[in-house]
C-alpha positions in Angstrom: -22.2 17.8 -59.5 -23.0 17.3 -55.6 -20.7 14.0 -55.6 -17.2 13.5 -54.2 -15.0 10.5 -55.5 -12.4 9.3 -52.7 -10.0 6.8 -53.8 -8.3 4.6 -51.7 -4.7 4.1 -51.6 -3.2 0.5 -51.5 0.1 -0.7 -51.4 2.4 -0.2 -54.9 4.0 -3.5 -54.3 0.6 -5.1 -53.4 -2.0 -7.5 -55.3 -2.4 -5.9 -58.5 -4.9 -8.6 -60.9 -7.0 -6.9 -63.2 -10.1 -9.3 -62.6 -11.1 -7.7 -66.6 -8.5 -9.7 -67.5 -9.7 -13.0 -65.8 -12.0 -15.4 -67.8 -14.5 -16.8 -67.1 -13.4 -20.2 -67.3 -10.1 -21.7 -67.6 -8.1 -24.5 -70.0 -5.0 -24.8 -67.6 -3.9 -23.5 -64.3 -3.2 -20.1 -63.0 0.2 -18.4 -61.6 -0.3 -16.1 -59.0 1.5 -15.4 -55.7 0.8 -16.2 -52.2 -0.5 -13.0 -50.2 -1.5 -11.4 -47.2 -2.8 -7.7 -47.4 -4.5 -5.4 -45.1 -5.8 -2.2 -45.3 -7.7 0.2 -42.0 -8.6 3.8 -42.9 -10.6 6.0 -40.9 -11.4 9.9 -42.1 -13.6 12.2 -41.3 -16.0 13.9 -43.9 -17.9 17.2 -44.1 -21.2 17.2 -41.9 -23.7 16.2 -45.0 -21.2 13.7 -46.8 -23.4 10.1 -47.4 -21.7 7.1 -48.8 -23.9 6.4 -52.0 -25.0 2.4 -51.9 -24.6 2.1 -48.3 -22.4 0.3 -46.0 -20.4 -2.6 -47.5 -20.0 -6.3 -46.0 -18.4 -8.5 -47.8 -16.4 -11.6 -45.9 -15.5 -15.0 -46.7 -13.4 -18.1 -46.7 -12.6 -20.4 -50.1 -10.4 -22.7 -51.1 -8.0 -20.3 -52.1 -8.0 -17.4 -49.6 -10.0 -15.3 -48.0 -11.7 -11.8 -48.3 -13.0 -9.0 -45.8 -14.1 -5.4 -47.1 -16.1 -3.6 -44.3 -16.8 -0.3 -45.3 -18.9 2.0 -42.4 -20.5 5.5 -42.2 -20.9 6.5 -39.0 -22.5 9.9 -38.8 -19.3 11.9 -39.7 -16.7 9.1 -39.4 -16.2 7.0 -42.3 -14.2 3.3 -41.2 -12.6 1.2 -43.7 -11.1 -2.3 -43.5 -9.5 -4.2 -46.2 -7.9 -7.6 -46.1 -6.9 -10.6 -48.5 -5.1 -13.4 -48.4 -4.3 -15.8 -51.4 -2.7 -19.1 -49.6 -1.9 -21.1 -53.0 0.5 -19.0 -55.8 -0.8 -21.9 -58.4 -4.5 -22.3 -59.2 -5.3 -24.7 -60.7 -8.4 -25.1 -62.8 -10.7 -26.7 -59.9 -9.8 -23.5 -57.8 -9.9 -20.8 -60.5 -13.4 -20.1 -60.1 -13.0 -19.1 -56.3 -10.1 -17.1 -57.2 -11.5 -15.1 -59.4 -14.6 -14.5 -57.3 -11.7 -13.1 -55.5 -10.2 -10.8 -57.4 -13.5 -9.2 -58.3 -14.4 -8.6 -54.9 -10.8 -7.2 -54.0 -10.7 -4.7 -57.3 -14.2 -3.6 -55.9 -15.6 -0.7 -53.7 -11.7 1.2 -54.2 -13.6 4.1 -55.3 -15.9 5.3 -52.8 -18.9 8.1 -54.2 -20.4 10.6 -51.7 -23.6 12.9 -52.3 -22.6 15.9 -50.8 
């Protein structure tokens, strides 16, 4: 169909929150876990290979963690950097919000779609 799907691996023991799963609002507090994860890939792809959508930039700081998804082509070269980090295991309702900004963000852009 002229499109290649590249998934990308993460740890098995790692994060693993369905954000689906995730209200929008909530009546009591959250359990999590406390995390750190990080991710760097780097691959090469065949000479005509385009990410579709574009480079991806996404980066910041809440109450409850912090996320960074840097996703670049460069001409043949494709880089990838993941990272999260969750500093509170309980969220509670104030925080749930930021949380599951989150998670959203970290389930995204683990699929990556090339016009080939």
């Amino acid at each position: 169909d002229g499109y290649a799907r590249i998934p990308l691996p993460d740890e098995p023991a790692g994060l693993k929150i369905n954000p689906a799963l995730l209200t929008p609002t909530r009546t009591s507090d959250v359990q999590a876990r406390a995390a750190s994860e990080f991710y760097h890939y780097g691959m090469d792809l065949p000479k005509n290979a385009k990410l579709v959508g574009g480079d991806v930039n996404i980066e910041y700081s809440n109450t409850v963690g912090s996320i960074s998804i840097i996703i670049k082509q460069k001409g043949k070269r494709l880089l990838v950097t993941r990272s999260l980090r969750l500093r509170k295991a309980l969220i509670t309702r104030s925080d749930y919000a930021g949380f599951r900004q989150l998670m959203i963000d970290w389930n995204s852009h683990k699929e990556l779609v090339f016009s080939l």
